[in-house]
C-alpha positions as CSV (number, residue, x, y, z in Angstrom):
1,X,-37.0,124.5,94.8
2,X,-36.1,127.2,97.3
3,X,-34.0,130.0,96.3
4,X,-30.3,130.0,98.3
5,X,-30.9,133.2,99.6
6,X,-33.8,132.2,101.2
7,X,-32.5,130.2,103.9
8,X,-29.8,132.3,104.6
9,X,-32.4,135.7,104.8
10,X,-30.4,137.1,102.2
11,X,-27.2,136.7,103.2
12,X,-24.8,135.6,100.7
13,X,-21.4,135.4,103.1
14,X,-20.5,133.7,106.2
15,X,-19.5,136.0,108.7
16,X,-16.6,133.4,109.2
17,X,-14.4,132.4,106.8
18,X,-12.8,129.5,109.5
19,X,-15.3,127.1,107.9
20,X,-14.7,124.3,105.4
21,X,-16.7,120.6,104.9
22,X,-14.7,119.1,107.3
23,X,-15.5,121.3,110.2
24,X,-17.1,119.7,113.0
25,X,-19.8,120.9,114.4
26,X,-20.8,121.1,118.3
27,X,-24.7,122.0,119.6
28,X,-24.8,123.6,122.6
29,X,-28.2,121.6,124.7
30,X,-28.8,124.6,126.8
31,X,-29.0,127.8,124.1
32,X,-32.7,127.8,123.6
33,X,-33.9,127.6,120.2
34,X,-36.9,129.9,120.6
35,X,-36.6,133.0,118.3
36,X,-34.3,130.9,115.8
37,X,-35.8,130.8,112.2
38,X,-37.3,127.7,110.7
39,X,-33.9,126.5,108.8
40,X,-31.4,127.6,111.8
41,X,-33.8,125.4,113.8
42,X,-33.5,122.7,112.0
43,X,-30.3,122.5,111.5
44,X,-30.0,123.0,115.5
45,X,-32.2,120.1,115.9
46,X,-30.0,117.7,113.6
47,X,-26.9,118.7,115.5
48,X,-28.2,118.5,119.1
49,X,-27.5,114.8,119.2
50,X,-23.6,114.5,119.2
51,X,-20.6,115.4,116.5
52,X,-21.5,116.1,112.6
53,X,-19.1,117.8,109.9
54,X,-20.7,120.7,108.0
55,X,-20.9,118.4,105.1
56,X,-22.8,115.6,106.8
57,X,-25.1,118.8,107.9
58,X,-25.3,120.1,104.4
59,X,-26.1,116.6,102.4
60,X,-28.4,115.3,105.4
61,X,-30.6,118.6,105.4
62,X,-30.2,118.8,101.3
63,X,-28.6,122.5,101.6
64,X,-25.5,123.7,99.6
65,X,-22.8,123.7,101.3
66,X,-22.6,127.3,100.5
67,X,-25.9,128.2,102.4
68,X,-24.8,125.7,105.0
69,X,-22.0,127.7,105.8
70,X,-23.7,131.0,106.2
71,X,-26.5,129.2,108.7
72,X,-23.6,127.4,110.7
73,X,-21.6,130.7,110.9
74,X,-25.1,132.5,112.5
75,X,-25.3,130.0,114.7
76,X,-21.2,129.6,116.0
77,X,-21.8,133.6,116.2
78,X,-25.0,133.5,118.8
79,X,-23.7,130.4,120.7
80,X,-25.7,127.8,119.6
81,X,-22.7,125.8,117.8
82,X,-19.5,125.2,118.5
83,X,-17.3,124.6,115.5
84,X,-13.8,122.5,115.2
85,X,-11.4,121.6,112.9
86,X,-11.1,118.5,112.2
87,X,-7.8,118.1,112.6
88,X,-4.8,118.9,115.5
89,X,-3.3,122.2,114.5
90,X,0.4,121.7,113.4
91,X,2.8,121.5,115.8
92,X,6.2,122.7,115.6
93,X,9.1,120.4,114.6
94,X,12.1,119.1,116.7
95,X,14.8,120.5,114.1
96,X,17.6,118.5,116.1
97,X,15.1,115.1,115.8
98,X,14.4,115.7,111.9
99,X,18.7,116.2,111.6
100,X,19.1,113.0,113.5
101,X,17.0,111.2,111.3
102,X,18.6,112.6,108.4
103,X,22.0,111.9,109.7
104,X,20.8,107.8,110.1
105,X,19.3,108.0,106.3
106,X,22.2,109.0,104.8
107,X,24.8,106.2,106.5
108,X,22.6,103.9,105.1
């Protein structure tokens, strides 16, 4: 069994605190991945052919999520991965559509 900290060089915290499961995450094909440690590498490697969540990352390379989120974090931070949430950010409400549909509810 390897030790958590081992991946991660010691690290304990991801420098980015944007990160959950569900985050998609993006390789960049052209970052070279000379110079990267053995784990960052792999983890490049299993990216580099399209669209995987941290989690599918995490289960697939039989990492904690934990540690997986302090590689993925090193990696968003030099370039080599580009990370998304999941899901549109929130956009604002139509107040005068919501009162509408409030105003049909209650003459029913």
């Amino acid at each position: 069994m390897v030790r958590p900290y081992t991946p991660t060089g010691g690290r304990a915290v991801p420098t980015r605190r944007t990160l959950d499961v569900a985050t998609l995450l993006i390789a960049d094909p052209n970052k070279p991945l000379a110079g990267l440690d053995a784990h960052s590498h792999r983890l490049m490697q299993h990216c580099l052919p399209g669209v995987l969540s941290l989690a599918e990352v995490s289960a697939d390379l039989q990492l904690p999520a934990a540690v997986t989120k302090v590689l993925v974090a090193s990696l968003v931070d030099s370039g080599h991965l580009l990370s998304r949430s999941p899901v549109p950010a929130a956009q604002q409400t139509d107040r005068h559509l919501l009162e509408r549909i409030l105003d049909a509810l209650e003459k029913l």
